[in-house]
Backbone atoms as SQL, in Angstrom:
CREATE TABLE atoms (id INTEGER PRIMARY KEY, chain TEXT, resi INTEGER, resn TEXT, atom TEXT, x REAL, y REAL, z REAL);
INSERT INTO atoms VALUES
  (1, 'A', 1, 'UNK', 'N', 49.844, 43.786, 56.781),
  (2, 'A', 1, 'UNK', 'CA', 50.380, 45.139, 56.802),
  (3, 'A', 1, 'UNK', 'C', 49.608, 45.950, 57.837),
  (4, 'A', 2, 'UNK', 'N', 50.230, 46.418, 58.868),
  (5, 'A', 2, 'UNK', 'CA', 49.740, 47.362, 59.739),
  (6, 'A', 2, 'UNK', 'C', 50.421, 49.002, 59.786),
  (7, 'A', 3, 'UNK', 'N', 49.883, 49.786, 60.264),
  (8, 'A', 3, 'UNK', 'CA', 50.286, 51.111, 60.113),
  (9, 'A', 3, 'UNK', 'C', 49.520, 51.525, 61.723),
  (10, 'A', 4, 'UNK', 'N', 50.447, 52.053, 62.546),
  (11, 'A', 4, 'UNK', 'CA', 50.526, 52.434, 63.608),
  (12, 'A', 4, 'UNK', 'C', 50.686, 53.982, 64.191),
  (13, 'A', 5, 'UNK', 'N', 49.790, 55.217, 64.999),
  (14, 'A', 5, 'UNK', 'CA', 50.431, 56.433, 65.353),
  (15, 'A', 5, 'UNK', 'C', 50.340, 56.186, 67.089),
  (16, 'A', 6, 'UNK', 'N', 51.444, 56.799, 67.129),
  (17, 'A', 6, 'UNK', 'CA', 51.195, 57.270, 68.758),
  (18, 'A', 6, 'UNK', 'C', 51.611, 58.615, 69.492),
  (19, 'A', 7, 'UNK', 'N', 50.589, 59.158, 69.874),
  (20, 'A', 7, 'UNK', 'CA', 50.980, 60.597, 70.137),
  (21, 'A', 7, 'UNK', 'C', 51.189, 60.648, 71.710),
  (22, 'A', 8, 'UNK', 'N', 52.482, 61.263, 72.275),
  (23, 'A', 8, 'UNK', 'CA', 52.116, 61.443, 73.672),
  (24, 'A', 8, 'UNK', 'C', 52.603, 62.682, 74.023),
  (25, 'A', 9, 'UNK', 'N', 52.033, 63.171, 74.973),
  (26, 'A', 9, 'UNK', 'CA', 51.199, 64.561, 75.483),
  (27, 'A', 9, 'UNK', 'C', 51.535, 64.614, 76.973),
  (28, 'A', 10, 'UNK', 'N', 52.405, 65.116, 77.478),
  (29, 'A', 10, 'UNK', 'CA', 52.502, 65.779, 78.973),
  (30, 'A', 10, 'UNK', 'C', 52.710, 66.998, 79.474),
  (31, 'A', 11, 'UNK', 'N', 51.815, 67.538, 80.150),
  (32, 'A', 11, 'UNK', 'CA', 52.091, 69.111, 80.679),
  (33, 'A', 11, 'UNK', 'C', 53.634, 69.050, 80.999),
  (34, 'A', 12, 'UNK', 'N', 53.758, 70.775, 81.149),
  (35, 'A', 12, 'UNK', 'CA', 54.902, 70.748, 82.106),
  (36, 'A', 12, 'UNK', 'C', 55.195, 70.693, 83.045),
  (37, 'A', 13, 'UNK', 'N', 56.349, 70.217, 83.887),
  (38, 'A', 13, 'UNK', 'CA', 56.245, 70.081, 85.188),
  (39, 'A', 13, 'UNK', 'C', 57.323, 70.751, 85.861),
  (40, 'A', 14, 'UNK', 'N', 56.672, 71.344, 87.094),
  (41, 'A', 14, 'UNK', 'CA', 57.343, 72.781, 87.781),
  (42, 'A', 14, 'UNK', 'C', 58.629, 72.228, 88.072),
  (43, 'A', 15, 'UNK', 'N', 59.401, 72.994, 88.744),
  (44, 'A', 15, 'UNK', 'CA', 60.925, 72.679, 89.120),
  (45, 'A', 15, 'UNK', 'C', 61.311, 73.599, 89.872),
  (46, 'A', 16, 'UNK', 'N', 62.007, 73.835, 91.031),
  (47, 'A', 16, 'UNK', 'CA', 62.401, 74.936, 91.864),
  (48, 'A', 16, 'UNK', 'C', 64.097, 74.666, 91.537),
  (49, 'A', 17, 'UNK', 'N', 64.500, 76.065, 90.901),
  (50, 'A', 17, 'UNK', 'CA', 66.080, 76.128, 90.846),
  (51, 'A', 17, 'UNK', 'C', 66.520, 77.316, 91.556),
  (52, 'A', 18, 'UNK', 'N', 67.441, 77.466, 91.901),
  (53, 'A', 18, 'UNK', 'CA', 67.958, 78.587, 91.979),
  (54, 'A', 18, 'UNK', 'C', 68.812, 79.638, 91.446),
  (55, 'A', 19, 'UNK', 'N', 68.412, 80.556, 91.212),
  (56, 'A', 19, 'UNK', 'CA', 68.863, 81.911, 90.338),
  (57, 'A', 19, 'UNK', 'C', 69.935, 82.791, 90.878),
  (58, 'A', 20, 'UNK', 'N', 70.335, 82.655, 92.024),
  (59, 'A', 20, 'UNK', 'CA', 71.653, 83.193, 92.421),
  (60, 'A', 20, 'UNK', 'C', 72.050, 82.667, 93.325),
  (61, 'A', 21, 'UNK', 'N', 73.630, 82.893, 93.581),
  (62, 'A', 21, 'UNK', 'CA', 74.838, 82.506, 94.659),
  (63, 'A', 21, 'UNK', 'C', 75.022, 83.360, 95.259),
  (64, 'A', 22, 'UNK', 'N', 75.188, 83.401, 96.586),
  (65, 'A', 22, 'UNK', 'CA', 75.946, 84.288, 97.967),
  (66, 'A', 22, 'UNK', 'C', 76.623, 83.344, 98.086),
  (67, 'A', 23, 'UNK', 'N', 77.874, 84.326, 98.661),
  (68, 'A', 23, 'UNK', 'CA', 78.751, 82.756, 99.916),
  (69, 'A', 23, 'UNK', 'C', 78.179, 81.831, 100.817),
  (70, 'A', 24, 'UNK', 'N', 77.108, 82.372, 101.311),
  (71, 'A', 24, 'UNK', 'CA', 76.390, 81.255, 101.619),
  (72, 'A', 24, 'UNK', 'C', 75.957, 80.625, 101.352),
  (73, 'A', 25, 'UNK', 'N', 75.632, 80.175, 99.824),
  (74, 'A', 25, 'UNK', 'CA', 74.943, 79.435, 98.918),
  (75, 'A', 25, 'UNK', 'C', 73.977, 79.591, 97.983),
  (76, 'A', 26, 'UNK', 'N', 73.495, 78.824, 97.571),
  (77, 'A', 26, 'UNK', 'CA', 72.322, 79.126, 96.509),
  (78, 'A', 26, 'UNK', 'C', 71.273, 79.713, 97.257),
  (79, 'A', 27, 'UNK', 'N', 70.400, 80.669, 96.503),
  (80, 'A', 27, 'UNK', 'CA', 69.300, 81.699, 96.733),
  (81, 'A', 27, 'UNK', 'C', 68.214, 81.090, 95.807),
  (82, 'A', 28, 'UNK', 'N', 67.020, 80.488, 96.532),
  (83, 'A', 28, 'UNK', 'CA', 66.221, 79.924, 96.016),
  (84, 'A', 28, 'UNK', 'C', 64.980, 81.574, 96.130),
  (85, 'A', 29, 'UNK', 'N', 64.374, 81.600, 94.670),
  (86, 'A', 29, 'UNK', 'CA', 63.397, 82.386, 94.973),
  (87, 'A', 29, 'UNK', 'C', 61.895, 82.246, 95.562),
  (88, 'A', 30, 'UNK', 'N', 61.466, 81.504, 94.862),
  (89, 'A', 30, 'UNK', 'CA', 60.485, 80.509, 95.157),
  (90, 'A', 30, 'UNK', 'C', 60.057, 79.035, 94.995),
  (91, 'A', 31, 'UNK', 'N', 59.215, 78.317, 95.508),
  (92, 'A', 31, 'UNK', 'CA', 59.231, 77.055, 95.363),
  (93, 'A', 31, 'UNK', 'C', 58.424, 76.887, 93.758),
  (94, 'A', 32, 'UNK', 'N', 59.077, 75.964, 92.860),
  (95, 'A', 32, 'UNK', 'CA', 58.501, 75.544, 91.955),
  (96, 'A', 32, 'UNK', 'C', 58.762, 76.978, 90.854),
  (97, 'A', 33, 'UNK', 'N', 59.707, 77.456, 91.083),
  (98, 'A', 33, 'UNK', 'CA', 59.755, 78.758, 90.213),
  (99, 'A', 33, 'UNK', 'C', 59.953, 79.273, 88.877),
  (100, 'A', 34, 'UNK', 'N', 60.020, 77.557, 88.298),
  (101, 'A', 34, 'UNK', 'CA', 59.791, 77.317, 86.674),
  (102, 'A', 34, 'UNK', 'C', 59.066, 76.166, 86.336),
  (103, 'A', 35, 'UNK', 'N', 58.789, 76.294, 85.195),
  (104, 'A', 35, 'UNK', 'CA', 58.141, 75.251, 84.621),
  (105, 'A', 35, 'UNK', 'C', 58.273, 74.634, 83.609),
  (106, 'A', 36, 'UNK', 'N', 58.780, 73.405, 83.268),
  (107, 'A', 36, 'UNK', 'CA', 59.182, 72.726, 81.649),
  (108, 'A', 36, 'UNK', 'C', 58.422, 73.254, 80.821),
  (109, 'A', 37, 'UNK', 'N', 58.831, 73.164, 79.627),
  (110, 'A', 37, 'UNK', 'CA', 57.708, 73.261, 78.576),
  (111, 'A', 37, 'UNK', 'C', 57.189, 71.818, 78.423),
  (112, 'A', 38, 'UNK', 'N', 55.592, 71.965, 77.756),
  (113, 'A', 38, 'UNK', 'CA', 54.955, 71.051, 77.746),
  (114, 'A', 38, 'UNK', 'C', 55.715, 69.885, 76.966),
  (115, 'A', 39, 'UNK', 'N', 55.290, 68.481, 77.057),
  (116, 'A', 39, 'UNK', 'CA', 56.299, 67.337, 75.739),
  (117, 'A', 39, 'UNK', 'C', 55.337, 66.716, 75.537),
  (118, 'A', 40, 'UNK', 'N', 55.370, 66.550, 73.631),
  (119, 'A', 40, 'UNK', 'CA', 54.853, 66.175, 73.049),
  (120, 'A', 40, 'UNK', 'C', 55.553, 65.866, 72.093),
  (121, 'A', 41, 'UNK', 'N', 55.372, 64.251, 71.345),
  (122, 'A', 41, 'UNK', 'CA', 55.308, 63.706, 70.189),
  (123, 'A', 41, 'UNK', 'C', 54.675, 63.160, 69.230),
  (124, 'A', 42, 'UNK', 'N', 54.827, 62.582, 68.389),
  (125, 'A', 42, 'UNK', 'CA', 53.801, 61.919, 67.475),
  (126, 'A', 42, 'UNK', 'C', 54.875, 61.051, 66.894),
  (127, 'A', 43, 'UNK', 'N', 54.872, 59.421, 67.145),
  (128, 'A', 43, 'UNK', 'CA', 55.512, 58.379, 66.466),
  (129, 'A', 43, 'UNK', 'C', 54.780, 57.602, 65.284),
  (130, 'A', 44, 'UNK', 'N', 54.926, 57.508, 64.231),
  (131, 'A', 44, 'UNK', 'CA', 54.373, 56.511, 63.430),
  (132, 'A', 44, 'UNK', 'C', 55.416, 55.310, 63.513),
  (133, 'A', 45, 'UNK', 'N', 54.171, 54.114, 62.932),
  (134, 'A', 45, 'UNK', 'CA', 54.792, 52.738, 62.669),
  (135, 'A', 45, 'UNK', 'C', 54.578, 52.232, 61.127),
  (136, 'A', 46, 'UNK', 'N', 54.953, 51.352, 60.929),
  (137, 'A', 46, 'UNK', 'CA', 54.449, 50.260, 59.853),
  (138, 'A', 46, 'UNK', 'C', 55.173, 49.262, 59.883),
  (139, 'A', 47, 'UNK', 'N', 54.399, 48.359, 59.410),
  (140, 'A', 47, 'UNK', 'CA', 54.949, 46.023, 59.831),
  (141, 'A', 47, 'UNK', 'C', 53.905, 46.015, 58.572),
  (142, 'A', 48, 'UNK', 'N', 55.174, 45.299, 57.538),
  (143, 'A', 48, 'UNK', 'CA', 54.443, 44.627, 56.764),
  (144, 'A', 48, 'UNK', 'C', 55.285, 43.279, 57.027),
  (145, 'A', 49, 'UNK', 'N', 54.325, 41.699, 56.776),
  (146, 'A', 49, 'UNK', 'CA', 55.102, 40.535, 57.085),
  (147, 'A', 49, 'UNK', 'C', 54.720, 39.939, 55.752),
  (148, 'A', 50, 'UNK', 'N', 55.900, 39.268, 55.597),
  (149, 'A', 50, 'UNK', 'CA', 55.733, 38.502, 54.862),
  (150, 'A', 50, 'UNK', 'C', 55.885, 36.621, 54.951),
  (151, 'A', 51, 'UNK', 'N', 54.546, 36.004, 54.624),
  (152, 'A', 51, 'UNK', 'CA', 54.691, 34.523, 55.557),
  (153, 'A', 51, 'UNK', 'C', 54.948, 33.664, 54.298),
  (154, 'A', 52, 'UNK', 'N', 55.758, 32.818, 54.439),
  (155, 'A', 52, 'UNK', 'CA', 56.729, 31.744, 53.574),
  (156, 'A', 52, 'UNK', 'C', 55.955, 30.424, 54.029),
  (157, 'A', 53, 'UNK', 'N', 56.824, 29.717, 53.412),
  (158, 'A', 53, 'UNK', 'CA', 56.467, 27.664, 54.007),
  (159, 'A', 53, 'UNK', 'C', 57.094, 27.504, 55.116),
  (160, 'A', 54, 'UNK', 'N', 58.519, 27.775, 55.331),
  (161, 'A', 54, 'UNK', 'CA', 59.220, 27.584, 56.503),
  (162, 'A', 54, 'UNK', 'C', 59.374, 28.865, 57.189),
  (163, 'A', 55, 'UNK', 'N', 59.249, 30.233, 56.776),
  (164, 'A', 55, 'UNK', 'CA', 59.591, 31.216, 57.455),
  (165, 'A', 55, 'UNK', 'C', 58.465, 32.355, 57.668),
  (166, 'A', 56, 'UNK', 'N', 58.987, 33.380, 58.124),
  (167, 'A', 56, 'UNK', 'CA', 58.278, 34.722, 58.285),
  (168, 'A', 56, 'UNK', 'C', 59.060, 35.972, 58.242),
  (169, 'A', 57, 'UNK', 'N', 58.824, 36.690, 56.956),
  (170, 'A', 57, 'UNK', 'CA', 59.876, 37.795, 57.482),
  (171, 'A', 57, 'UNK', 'C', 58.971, 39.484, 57.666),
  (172, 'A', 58, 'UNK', 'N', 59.502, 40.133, 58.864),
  (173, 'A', 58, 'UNK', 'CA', 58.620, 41.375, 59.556),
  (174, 'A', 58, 'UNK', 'C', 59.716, 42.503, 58.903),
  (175, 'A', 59, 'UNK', 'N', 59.092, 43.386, 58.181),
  (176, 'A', 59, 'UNK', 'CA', 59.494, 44.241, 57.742),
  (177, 'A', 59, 'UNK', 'C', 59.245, 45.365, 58.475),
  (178, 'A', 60, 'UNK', 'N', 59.917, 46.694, 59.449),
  (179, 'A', 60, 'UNK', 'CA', 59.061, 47.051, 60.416),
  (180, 'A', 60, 'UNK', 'C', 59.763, 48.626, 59.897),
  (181, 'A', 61, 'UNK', 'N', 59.332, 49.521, 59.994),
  (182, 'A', 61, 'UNK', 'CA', 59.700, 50.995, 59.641),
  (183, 'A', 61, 'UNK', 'C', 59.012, 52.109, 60.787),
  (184, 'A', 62, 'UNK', 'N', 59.971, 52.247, 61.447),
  (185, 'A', 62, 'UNK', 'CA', 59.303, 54.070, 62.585),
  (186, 'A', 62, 'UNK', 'C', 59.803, 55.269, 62.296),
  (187, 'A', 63, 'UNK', 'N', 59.094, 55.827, 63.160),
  (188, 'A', 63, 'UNK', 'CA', 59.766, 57.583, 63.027),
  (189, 'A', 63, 'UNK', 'C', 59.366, 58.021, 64.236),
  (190, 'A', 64, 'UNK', 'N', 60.342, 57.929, 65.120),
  (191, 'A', 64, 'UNK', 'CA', 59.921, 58.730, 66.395),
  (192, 'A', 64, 'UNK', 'C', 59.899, 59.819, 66.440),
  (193, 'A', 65, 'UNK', 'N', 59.410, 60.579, 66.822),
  (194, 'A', 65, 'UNK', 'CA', 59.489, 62.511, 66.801),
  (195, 'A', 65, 'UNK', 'C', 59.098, 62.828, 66.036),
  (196, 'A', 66, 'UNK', 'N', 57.929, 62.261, 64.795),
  (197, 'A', 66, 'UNK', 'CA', 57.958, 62.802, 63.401),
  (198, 'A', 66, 'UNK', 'C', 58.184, 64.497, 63.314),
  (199, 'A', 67, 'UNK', 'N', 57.483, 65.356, 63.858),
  (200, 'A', 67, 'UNK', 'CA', 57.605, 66.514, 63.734),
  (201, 'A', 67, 'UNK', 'C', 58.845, 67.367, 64.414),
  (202, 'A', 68, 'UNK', 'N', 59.682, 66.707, 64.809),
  (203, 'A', 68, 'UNK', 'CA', 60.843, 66.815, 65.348),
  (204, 'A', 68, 'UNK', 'C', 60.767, 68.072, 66.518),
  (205, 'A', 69, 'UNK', 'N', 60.282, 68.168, 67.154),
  (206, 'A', 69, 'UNK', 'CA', 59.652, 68.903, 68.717),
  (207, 'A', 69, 'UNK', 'C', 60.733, 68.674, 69.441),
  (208, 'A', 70, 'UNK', 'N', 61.261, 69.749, 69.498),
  (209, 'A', 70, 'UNK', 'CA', 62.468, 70.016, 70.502),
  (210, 'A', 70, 'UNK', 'C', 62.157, 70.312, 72.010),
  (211, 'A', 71, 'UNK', 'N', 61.260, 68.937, 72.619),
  (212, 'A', 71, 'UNK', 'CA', 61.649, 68.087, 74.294),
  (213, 'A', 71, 'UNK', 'C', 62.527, 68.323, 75.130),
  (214, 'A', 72, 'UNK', 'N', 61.673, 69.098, 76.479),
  (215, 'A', 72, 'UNK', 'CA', 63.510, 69.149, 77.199),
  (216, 'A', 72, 'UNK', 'C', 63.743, 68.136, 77.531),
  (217, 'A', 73, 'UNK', 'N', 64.996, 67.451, 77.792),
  (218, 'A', 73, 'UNK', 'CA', 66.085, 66.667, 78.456),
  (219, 'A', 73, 'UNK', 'C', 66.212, 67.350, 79.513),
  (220, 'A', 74, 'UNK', 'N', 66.532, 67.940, 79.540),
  (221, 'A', 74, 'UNK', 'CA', 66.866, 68.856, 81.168),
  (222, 'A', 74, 'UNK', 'C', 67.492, 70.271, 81.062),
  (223, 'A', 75, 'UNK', 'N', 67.419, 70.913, 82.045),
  (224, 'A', 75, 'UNK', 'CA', 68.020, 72.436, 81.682),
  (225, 'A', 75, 'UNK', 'C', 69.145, 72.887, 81.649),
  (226, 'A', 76, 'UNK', 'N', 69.943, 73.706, 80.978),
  (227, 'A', 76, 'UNK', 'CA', 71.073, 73.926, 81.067),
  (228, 'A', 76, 'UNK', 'C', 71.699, 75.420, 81.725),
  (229, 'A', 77, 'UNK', 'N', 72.121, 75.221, 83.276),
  (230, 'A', 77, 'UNK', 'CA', 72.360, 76.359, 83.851),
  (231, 'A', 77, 'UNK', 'C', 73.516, 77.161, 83.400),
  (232, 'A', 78, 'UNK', 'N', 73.155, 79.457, 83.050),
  (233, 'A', 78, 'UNK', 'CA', 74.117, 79.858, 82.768),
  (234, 'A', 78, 'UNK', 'C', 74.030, 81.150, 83.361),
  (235, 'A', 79, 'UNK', 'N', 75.145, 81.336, 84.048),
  (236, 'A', 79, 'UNK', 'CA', 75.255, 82.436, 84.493),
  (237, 'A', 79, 'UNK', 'C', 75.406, 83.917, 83.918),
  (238, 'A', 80, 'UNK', 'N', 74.906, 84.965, 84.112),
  (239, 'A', 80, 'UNK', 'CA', 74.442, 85.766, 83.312),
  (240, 'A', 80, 'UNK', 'C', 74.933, 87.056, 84.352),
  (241, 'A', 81, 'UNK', 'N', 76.721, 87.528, 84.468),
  (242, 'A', 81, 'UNK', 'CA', 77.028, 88.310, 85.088),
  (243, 'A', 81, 'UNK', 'C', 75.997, 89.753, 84.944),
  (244, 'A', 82, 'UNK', 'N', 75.930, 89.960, 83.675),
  (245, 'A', 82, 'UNK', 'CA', 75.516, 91.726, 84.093),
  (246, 'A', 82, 'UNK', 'C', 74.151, 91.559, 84.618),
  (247, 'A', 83, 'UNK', 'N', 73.415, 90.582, 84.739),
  (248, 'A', 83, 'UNK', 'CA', 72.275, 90.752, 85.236),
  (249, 'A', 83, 'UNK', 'C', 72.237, 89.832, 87.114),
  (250, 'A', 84, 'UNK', 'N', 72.806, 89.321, 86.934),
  (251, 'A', 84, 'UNK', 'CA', 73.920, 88.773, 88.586),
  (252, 'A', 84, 'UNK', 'C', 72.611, 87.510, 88.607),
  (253, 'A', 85, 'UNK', 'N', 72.624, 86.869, 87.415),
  (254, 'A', 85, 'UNK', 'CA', 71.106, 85.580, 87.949),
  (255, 'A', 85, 'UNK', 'C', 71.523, 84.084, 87.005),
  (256, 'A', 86, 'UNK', 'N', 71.504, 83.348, 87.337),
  (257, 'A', 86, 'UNK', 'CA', 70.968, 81.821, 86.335),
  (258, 'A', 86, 'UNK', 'C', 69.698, 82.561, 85.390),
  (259, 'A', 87, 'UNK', 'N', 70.164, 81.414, 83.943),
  (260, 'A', 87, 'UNK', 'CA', 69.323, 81.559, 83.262),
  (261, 'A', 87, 'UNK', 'C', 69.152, 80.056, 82.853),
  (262, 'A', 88, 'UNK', 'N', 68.316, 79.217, 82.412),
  (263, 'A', 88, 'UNK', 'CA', 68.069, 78.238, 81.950),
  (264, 'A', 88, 'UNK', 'C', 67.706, 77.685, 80.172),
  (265, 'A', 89, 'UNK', 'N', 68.359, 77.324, 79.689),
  (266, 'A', 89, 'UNK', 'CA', 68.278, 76.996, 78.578),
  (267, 'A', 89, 'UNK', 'C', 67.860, 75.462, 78.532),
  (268, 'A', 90, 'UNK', 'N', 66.466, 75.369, 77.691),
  (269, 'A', 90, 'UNK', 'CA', 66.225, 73.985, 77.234),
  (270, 'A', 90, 'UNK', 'C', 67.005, 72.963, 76.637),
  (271, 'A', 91, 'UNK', 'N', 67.535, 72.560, 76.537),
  (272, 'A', 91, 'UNK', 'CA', 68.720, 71.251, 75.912),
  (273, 'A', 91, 'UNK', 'C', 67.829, 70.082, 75.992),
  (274, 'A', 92, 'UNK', 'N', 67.260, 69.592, 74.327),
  (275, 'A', 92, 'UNK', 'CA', 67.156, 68.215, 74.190),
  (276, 'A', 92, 'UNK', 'C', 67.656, 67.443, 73.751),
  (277, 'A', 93, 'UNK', 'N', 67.009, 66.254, 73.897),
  (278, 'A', 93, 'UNK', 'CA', 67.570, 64.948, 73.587),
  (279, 'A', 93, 'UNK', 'C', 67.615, 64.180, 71.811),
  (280, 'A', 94, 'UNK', 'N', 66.270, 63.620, 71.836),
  (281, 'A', 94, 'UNK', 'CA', 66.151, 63.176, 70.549),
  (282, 'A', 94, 'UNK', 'C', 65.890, 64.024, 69.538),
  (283, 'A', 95, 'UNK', 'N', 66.054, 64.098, 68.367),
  (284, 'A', 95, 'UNK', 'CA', 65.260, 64.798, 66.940),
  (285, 'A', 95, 'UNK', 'C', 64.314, 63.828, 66.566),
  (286, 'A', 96, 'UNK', 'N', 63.852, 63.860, 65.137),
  (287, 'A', 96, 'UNK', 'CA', 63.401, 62.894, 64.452),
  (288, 'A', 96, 'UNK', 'C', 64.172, 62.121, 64.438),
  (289, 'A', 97, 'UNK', 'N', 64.061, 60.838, 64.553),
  (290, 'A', 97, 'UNK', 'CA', 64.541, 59.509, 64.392),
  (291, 'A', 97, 'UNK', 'C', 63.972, 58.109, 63.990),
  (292, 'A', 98, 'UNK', 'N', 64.135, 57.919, 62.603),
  (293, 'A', 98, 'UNK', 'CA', 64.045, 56.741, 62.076),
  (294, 'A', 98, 'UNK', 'C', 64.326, 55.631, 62.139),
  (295, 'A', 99, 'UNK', 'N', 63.880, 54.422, 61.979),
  (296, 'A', 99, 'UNK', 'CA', 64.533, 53.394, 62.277),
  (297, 'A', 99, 'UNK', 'C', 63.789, 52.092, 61.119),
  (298, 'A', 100, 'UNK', 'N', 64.735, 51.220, 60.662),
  (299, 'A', 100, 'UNK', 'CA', 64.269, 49.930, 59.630),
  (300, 'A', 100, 'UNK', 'C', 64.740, 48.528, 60.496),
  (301, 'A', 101, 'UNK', 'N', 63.976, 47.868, 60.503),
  (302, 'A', 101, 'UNK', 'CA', 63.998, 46.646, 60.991),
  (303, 'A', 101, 'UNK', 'C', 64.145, 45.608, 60.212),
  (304, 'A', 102, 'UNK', 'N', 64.656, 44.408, 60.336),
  (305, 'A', 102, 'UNK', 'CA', 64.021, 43.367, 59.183),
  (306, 'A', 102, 'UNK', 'C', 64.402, 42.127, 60.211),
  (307, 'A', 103, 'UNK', 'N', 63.284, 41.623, 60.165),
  (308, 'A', 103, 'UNK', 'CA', 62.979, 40.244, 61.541),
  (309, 'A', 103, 'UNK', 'C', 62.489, 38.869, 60.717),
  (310, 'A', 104, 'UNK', 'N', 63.486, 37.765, 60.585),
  (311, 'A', 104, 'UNK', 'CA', 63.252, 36.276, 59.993),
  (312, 'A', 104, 'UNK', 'C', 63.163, 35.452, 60.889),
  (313, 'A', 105, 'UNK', 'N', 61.765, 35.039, 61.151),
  (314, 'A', 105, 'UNK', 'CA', 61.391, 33.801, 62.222),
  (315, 'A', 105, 'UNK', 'C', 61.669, 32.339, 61.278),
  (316, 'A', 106, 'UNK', 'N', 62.300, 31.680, 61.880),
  (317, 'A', 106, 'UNK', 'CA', 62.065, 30.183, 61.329),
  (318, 'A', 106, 'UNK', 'C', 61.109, 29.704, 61.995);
């Protein structure tokens, strides 16, 4: 029986978008002019096995995201007439997510 955590931890990382349109195109304000929010998780594990005469069976149980930390995926651009600019909304990916395994070696 093992029991497993893994936490991972990355700053955020800048991004240059642009916040308004002319006919001539996008209006960049500055370089790098946002920044992700930081991402972080914490996964647990557990494997318990069980060993036979002829077999082996791995009983395996996770939880990715335990604390369910809403990670950007990427941003979601919206235009925001009365103020004439992009705004960016975080949109992620995973929640908490569980998972059961069951693995029989002959």
């Amino acid at each position: 029986t093992s029991l497993g955590l893994n936490f991972v931890y990355h700053s955020g990382t800048p991004a240059t978008v642009y916040m308004h349109e002319t006919s001539y195109g996008e209006f960049f304000e500055t370089k790098n002019n946002i920044r992700y929010y930081d991402y972080h998780r914490l996964d647990i594990s557990f494997r318990h096995i069980i060993y036979k005469r002829n077999f082996s069976i791995f009983i395996d149980a996770d939880i990715y995201n335990v604390y369910n930390r809403k990670n950007t995926f990427y941003l979601k651009k919206t235009w925001i007439e009365e103020k004439k600019r992009y705004f960016y909304k975080n949109i992620s990916l995973f929640p908490v997510m569980p998972s059961i395994t069951l693995t029989i070696n002959f």
